[in-house]
C-alpha positions in Angstrom: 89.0 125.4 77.8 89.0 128.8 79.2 85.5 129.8 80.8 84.8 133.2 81.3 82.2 134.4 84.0 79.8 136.9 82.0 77.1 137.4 84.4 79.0 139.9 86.5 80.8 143.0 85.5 81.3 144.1 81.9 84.9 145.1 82.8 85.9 141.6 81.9 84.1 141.2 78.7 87.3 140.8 76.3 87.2 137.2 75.3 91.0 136.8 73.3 90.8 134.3 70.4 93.6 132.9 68.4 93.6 136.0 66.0 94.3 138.4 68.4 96.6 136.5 70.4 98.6 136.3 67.6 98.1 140.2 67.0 101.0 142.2 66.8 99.7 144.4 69.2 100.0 141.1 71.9 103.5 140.8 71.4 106.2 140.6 73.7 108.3 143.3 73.8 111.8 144.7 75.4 111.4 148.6 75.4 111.9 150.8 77.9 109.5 153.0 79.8 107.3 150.2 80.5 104.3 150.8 82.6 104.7 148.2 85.7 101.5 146.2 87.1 102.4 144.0 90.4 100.3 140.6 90.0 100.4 137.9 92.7 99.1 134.6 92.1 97.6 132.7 95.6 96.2 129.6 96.5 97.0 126.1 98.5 100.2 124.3 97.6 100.2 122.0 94.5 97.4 123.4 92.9 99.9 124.5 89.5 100.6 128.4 90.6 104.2 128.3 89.5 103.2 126.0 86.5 100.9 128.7 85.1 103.2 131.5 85.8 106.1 129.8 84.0 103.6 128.5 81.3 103.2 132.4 80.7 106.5 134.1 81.2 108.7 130.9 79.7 106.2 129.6 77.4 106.9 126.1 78.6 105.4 123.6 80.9 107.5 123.2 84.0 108.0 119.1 85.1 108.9 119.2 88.2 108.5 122.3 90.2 110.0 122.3 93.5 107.6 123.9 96.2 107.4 127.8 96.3 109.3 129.1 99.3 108.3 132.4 100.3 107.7 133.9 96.7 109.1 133.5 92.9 109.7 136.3 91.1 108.9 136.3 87.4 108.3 138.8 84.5 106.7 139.5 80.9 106.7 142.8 79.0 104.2 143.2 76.5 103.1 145.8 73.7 99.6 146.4 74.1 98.0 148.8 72.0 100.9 150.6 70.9 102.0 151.1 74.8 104.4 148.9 76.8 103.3 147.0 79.7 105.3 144.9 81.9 103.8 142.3 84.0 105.6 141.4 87.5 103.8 138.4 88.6 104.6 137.1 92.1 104.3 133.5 92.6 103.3 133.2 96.4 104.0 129.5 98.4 101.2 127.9 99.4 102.2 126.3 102.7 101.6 128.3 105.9 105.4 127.9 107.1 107.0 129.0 103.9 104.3 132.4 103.7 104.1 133.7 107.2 106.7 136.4 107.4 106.1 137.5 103.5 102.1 137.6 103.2 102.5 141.6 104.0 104.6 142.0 101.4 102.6 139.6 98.9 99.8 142.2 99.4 102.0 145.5 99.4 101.0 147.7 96.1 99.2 144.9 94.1 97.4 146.1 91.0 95.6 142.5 90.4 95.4 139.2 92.4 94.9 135.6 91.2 93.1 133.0 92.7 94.5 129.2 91.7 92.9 126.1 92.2 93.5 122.3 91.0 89.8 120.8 89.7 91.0 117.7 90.6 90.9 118.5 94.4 87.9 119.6 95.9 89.9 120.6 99.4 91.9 123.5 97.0 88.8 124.8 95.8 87.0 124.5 99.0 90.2 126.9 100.7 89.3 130.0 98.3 87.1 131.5 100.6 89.9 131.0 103.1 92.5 133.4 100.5 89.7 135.6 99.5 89.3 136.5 103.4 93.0 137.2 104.3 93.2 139.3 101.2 90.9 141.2 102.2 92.1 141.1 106.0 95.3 142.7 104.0 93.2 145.9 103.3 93.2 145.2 99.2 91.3 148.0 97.6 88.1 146.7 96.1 89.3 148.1 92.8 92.0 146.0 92.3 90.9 143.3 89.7 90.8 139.9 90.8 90.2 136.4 88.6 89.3 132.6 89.6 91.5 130.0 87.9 90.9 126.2 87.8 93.7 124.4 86.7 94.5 121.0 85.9 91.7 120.7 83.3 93.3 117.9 81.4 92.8 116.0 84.5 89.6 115.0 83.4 89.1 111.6 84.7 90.1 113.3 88.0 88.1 116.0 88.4 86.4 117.0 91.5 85.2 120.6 91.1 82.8 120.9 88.5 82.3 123.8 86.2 78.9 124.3 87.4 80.2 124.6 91.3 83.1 126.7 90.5 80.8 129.4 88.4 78.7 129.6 91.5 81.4 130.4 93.5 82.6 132.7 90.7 79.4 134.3 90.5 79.2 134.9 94.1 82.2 137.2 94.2 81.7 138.8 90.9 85.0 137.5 89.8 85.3 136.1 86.0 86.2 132.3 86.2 88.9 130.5 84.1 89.6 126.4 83.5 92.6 126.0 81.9 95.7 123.5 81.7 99.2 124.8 82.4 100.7 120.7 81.2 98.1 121.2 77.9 100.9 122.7 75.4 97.2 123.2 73.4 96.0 125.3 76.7 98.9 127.6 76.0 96.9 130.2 74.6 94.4 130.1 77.0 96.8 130.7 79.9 98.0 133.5 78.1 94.3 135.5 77.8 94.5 134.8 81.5 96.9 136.9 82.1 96.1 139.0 79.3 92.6 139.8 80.4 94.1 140.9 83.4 96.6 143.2 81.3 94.2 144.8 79.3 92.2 145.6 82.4 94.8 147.3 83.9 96.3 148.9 81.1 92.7 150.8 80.6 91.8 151.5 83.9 95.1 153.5 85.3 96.1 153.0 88.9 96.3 156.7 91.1 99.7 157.8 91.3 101.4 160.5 92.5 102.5 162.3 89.5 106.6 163.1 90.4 106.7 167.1 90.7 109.3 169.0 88.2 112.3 171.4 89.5 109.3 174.4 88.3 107.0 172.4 90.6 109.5 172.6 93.4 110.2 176.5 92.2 106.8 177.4 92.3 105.5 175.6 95.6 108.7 177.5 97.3 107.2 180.5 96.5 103.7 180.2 97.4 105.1 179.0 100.4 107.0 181.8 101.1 104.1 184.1 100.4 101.8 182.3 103.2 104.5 182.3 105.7 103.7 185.3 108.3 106.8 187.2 108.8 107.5 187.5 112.7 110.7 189.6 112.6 
C-alpha cells in the first residue's frame, strides 16, 4: 500500500488511483523534444533501489540484482498532460567503496532525490538521516523535491519499521512518505505514482534555466555592446 504524508506541504497532494494510472495522459511515450528531469535514488545497500527502479522503467520485478557499483543508469519517457517528459533515474550503490569517487556526480543537477529503505531492517531506516545529511553537505537546493520510500512491504512477518515510526520521520522533514513492494506484481501501480508524483511535481513547477540565446540575440547584444564601448582612438 502506498502511504502518502499529508500533513506537510500541499505540493504533494495528487494521490494517483487505478483510473488515472491507466489515463492516457500517463502513458509512455517515445517523442522527441522531451523535457529531461535527473532523479537519483539513495539509500544503504539491499534495501530494493535498483528493484524499484527496474520495477518502473521495465515493468518487471528484478530476481537477482547484482549490487550497484557506482551508478545504473535507467530511463522512462512519459506523456503527461499533453507534454513529454522523460525521467533519467540514477540508481546510486549503496556501499561506501562502490560510491566514493561518484557521490559529486550523483548530486550534480538533480531535479528530485529519493530516499529508499527496506521495513524489514530497522538499521536502513535508522541510516536516512545519515543520506539526508550528505545530501545536503552536497549543497542540494531546498527546492528540489525529495520523497521517503519504504520498501519491502510484502515482508510483513518481517517488518521492523512501523508505519507509525516512519511517518514521524517523514513528518519531520516534510517529505511525503511511501510503503510499497517492488516483488508485489499487485504493488506495480503503486511504484509507478511514486515516481509519478514526483513527475507531476516537476513537470508543474519548472526548473530555472538559461533560456539558449538566438543568432538576433547574439546580433543585438553585439551591438549594445558596441554602443557602451568608449572609443580610445
Amino acid at each position: 500500500m502506498a502511504i502518502e504524508n499529508t500533513t506537510g506541504s500541499n505540493e504533494f497532494a495528487t494521490i494517483y488511483t487505478r483510473e488515472s494510472l491507466a489515463n492516457d495522459s500517463c502513458q509512455e511515450y517515445d517523442g522527441p523534444q522531451a523535457r529531461v528531469f535527473k532523479i537519483i535514488v539513495i539509500g544503504d545497500s539491499n534495501v530494493g533501489k535498483t528493484c524499484l527502479t527496474y520495477r518502473f522503467c521495465g515493468g518487471k520485478f528484478l530476481s537477482n540484482p547484482e549490487a550497484t557499483i557506482g551508478v545504473d543508469f535507467r530511463e522512462r519517457t512519459l506523456q503527461l498532460d499533453g507534454e513529454n517528459i522523460k525521467l533519467q533515474i540514477w540508481d546510486t550503490a549503496g556501499q561506501e567503496r562502490f560510491r566514493k569517487s561518484m557521490v559529486e556526480h550523483y548530486y550534480r543537477n538533480v531535479h528530485a532525490i529519493i530516499f529508499v529503505y527496506d521495513v524489514t531492517s530497522l538499521a536502513s531506516f535508522e541510516s536516512l538521516p545519515e543520506w539526508i545529511e550528505e545530501c545536503n553537505h552536497h549543497s542540494v537546493p531546498p527546492m528540489v523535491p525529495r520523497i521517503l520510500v519504504g520498501n519491502k512491504c510484502d515482508l510483513r512477518e518481517s517488518r521492523e519499521v512501523s508505519t507509525f515510526l516512519a511517518q514521524r520521520l517523514a513528518d519531520s522533514y516534510n517529505f511525503p512518505l511511501f510503503e510499497t513492494s517492488a516483488r508485489d506484481l499487485a504493488e506495480k501501480e503503486h511504484v509507478d505514482a511514486i515516481f509519478l508524483t514526483l513527475a507531476y511535481r516537476l513537470k508543474n513547477h519548472r526548473p530555472l534555466r538559461l533560456k539558449q540565446p538566438s543568432e538576433s540575440n547574439f546580433i543585438q547584444l553585439a551591438a549594445e555592446q558596441e554602443e557602451k564601448t568608449p572609443c580610445y582612438c
